[in-house]
C-alpha positions in Angstrom: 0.0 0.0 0.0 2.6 2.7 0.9 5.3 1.4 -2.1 1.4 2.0 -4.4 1.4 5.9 -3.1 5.1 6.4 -3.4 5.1 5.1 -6.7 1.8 7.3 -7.8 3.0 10.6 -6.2 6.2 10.0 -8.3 3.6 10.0 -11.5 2.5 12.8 -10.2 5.7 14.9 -9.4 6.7 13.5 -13.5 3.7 14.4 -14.9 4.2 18.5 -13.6 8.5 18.4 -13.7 8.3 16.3 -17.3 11.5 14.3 -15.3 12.8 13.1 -12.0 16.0 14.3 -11.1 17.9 16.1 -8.2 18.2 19.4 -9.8 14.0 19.3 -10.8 13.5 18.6 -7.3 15.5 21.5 -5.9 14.4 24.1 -8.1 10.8 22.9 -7.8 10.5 22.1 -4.2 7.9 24.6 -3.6 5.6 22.9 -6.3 6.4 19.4 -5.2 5.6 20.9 -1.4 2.3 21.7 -2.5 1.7 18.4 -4.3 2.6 16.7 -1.7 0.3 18.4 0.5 -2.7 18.1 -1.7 -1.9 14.6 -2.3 -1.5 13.8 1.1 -4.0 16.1 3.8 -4.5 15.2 7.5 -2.3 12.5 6.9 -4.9 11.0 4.8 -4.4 10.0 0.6 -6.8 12.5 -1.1 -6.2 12.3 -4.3 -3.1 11.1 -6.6 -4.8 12.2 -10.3 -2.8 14.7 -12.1 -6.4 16.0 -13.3 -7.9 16.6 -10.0 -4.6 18.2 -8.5 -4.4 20.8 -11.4 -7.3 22.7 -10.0 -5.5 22.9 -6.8 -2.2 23.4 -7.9 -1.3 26.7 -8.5 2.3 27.1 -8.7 4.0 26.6 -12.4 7.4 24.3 -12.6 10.5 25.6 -13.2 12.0 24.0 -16.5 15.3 22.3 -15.9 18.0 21.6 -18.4 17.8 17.6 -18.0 20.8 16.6 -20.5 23.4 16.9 -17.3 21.6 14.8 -15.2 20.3 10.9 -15.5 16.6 10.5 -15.1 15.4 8.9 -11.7 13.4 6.1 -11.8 12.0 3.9 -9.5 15.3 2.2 -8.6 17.4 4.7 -9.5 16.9 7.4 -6.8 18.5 4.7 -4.2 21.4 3.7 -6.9 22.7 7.1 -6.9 26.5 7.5 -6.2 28.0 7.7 -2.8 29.1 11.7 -1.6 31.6 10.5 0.7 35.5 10.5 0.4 36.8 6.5 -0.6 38.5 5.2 1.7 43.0 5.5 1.7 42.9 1.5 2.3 42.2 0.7 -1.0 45.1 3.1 -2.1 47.5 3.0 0.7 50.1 0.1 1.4 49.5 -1.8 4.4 52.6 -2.4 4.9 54.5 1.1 6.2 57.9 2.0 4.6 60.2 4.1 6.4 61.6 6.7 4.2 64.6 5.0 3.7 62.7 2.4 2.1 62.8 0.4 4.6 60.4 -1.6 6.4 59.2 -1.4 9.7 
């Protein structure tokens, strides 16, 4: 039941962005605010057709240059790539060396 509503207010969000992605989301978040909030009221599902939200919805979407950035789809939006540092271990020598090239 919950994966149903995610998986419809992602129609929804793609049918007023014309594209999931990162930079959609963050120039838009105002409009997906108010989706969201139509969507979901009380903490109750209203409504998930685009039809019905568009004489709610108010606010026009920004248009985003999508060429930069991959498309998110259902699986994608948890496939994303990691913003951490890699780790030295796969780079660095376990073994130390002294600087005389010695080892320790």
């Amino acid at each position: 039941l919950v994966l149903e509503l995610l998986q419809r207010i992602a129609r929804v969000i793609k049918d007023y962005l014309g594209f999931l992605n990162e930079d959609s989301f963050r120039k838009n978040f105002v409009l997906v605010y108010e989706l969201l909030d139509e969507v979901i009221d009380f903490g109750f599902v209203q409504t998930t057709s685009t039809e019905v939200l568009k004489s709610y919805v108010f606010n026009e979407p920004i248009v985003v240059d999508a060429a930069h950035l991959p498309a998110l789809g259902p699986a994608g939006i948890f496939m994303q790539g990691t913003k951490r540092m890699p780790g030295t271990a796969v780079t660095k020598s376990v073994v130390a060396n002294e600087p005389g090239g010695r080892k320790r």
